[in-house]
N, C-alpha and C positions, 0 to 999 in steps of 0.2 A: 678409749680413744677420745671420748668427750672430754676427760680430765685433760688429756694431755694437752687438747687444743683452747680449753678455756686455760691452761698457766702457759701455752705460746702467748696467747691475747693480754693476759696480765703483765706480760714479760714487754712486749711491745708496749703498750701503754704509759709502763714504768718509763721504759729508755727514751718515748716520746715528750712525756711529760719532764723528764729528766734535761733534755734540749732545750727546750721551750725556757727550763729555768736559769739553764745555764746562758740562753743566749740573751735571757732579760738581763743579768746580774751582768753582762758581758759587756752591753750596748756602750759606743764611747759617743761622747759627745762631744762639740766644737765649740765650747761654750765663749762667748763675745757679751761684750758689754752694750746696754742698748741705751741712747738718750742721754749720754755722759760722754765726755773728754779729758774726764779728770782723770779719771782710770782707768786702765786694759787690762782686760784676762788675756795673757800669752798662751799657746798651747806648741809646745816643739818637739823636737826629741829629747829634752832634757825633762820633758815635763810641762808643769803649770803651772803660772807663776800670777800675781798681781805686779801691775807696775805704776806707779804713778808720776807723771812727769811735770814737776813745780820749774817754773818761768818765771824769771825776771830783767829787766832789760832797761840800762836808764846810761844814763853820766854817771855814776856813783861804785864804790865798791862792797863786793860783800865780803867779807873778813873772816863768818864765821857761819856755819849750819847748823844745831842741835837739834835732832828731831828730838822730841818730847814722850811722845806718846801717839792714839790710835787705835783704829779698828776697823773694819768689812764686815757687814752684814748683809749676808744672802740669805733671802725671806727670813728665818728664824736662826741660822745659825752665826754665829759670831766669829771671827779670826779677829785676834787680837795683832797689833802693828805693833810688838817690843822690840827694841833695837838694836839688842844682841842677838834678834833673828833676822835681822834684815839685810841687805846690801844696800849701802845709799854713796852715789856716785855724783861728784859734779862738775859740769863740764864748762868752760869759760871760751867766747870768743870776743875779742876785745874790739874787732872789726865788723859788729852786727848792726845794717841797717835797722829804720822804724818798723819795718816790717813783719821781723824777726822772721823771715826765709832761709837765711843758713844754712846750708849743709856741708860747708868745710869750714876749718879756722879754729875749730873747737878742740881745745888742750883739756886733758882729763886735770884737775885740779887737785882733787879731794877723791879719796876712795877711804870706805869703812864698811869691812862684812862681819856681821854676826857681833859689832861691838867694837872689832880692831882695826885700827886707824892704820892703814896701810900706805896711804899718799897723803901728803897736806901743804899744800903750797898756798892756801886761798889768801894767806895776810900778806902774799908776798907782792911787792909795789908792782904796777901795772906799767905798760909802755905808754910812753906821753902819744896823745893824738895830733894829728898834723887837720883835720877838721871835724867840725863840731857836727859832720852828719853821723858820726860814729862812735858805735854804742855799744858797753857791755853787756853781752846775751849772758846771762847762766842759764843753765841747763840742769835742775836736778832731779835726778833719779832713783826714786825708793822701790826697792822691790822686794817680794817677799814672795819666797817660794814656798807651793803648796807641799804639803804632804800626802800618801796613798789616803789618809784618813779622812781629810780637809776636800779632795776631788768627790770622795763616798759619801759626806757627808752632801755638799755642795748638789751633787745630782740628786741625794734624797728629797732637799728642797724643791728643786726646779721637776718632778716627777710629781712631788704634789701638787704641784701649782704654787708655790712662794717664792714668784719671781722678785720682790720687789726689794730693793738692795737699797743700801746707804755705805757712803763712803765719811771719817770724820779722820782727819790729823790735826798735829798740834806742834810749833816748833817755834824755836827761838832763834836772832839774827842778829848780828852785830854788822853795819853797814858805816862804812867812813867813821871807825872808830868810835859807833852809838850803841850801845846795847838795846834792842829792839825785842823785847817778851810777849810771849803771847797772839802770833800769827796761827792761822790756821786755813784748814779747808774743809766744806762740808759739801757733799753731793748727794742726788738718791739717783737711783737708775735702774733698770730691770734687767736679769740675767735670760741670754736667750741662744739658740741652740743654731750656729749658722753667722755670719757676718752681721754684724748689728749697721755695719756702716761700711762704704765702699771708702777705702783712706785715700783714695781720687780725691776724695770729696773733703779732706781733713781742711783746717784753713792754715796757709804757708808757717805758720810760725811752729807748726809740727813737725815740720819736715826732716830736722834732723834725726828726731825719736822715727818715722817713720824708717827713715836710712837705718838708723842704730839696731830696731827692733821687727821691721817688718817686712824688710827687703832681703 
């Protein structure tokens, strides 16, 4: 009788400890970017994605996008930003105050997933303006969706504690028929588990990424 109730006890043990692993390996996380606007971690039902949202807003035209190159780094792991894995979208309103507030007006311009040029209108001549308070916004869009491996990897870091992340791209622009080489962006920021930032709080000139991506 003793046998039998020291392997009930083994048996319990087992199925307990068995729980406990499963429901560490299980935990999801809401992972938000902290101390940065250059970048968001999305999290929806498609998954998880990075996105980054490039602004520019003048008199002038942009003619032409090449993202270059890239990468995200969460604490020690790296995602590379290649372009035949990307989505990069750009959006034009040719009626944008100084403010860059917008949230309507914006014509999808340019669209290109994973490498293939799907939409391209950006060289095409713009509508004359009737006053000089009024500005083209671009709006562009890079994003890159995570993979099951890239999430796994990602929580390994931020379970060690290697929260502290960098953001680097690199891209090339043709504006009023100027070729322009060599633009970029560099951010660092900390990966963190919960809302990093109330987007109340974002300043107006995001508002349409917030419409586009948050609402």
């Amino acid at each position: 009788m003793k046998t039998f109730k020291n392997i009930l006890l083994f048996l319990t043990v087992v199925v307990f400890l068995s729980n406990c692993a499963t429901a560490r390996s299980e935990r999801r996380y809401d992972f938000s970017l902290e101390n940065t606007l250059s970048v968001f971690m999305l999290n929806n039902e498609k998954g998880s994605s990075f996105c980054i949202p490039v602004q520019y807003m003048g008199d002038y035209q942009i003619q032409s996008f090449e993202f270059s190159s890239g990468s995200i780094l969460i604490g020690g792991y790296e995602i590379a930003l290649e372009r035949d894995k990307l989505t990069i979208a750009v959006y034009l309103n040719e009626a944008g105050d100084e403010t860059g507030s917008s949230v309507s007006g914006f014509n999808l311009i340019y669209l290109e997933e994973n490498g293939q040029i799907l939409i391209s209108k950006m060289e095409e001549p713009l509508a004359f303006k009737e006053s000089v308070d009024l500005m083209n916004h671009y709006y562009i869009f890079i994003e890159k969706n995570l993979s099951d491996d890239d999430v796994k990897n990602i929580t390994g870091e931020f379970e060690n504690g290697n929260v502290y992340s960098r953001l680097s791209i690199k891209y090339d622009l043709i504006i009023d028929n100027e070729e322009q080489f060599g633009y970029g962006m560099y951010d660092d920021f900390e990966i963190y588990d919960g809302t990093a930032m109330d987007p109340v709080f974002f300043p107006p000139n995001l508002n349409f990424f917030k419409i586009k991506y948050l609402e």
